[in-house]
C-alpha positions as CSV (number, residue, x, y, z in Angstrom):
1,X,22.6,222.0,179.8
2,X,25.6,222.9,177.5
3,X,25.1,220.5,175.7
4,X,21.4,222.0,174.7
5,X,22.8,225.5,173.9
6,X,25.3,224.3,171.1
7,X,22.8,222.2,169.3
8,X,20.1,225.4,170.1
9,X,18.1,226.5,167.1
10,X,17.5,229.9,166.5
11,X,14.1,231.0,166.6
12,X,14.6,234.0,164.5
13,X,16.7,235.5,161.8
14,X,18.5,238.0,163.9
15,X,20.1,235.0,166.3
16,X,22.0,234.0,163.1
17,X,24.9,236.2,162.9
18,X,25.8,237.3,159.7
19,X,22.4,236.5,158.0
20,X,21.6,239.7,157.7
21,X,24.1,240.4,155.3
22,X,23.6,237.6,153.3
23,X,19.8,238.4,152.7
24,X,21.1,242.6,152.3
25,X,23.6,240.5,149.0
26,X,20.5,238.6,147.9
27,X,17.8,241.1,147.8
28,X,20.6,243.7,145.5
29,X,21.7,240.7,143.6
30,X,18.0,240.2,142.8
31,X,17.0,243.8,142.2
32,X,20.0,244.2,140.0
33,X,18.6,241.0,138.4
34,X,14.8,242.7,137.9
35,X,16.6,245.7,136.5
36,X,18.6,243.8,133.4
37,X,15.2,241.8,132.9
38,X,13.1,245.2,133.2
39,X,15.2,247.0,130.3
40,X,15.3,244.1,128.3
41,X,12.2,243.6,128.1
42,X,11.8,247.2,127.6
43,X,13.9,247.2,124.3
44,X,12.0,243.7,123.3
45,X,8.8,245.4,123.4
46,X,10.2,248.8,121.7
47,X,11.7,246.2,118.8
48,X,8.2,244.8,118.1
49,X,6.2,247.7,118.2
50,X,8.5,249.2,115.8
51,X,8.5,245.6,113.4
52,X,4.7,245.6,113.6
53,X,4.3,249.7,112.4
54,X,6.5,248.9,109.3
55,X,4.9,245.4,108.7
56,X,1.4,245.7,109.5
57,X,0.0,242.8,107.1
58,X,3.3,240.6,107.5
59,X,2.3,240.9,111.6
60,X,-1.5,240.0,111.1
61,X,-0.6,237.0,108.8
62,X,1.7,235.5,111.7
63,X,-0.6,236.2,113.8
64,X,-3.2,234.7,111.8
65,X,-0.6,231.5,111.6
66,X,0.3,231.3,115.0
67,X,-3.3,231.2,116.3
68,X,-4.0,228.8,113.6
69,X,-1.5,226.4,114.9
70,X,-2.4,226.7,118.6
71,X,-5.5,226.0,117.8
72,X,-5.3,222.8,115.9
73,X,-3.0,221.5,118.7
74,X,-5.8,222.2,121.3
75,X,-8.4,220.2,119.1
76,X,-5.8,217.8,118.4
77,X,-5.3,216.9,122.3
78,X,-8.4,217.4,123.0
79,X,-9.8,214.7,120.6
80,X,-7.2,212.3,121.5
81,X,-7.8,213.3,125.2
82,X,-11.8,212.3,124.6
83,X,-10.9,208.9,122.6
84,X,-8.5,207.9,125.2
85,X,-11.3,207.9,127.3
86,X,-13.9,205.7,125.3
């Protein structure tokens, strides 16, 4: 019978000892992790909207490029997608 309680699995978290604390580490070193992302992306977004007000036509031609690009690689897999096929 000793034999079955040392090799005994717990059925829940709070049997574990000390795994509370490492999930309390996790979720700050996580939330911490959020935060950083959070204002980054904050200042990202603050960077652009201010490069797109003084560039207006500079931001419509990438724009105009970018889409342009996407969409010849979608037609371009696409066709060799449907010949691959034939």
């Amino acid at each position: 019978m000793e034999q079955q309680e040392l090799g005994k699995v717990p059925s829940n978290v709070e049997e574990v000892p000390g795994r509370n604390e490492a999930w309390r580490g996790t979720r700050e070193k996580l939330n911490e992790t959020l935060t950083g992302v959070s204002e980054q992306a904050k200042y990202a977004a603050e960077y652009a909207d201010e490069t797109v007000r003084s560039y207006p036509w500079t931001s419509v031609g990438i724009g105009f490029g970018v889409g342009v690009v996407i969409g010849a690689l979608i037609t371009l897999a696409a066709s060799s997608r449907n010949s691959y096929y034939r």
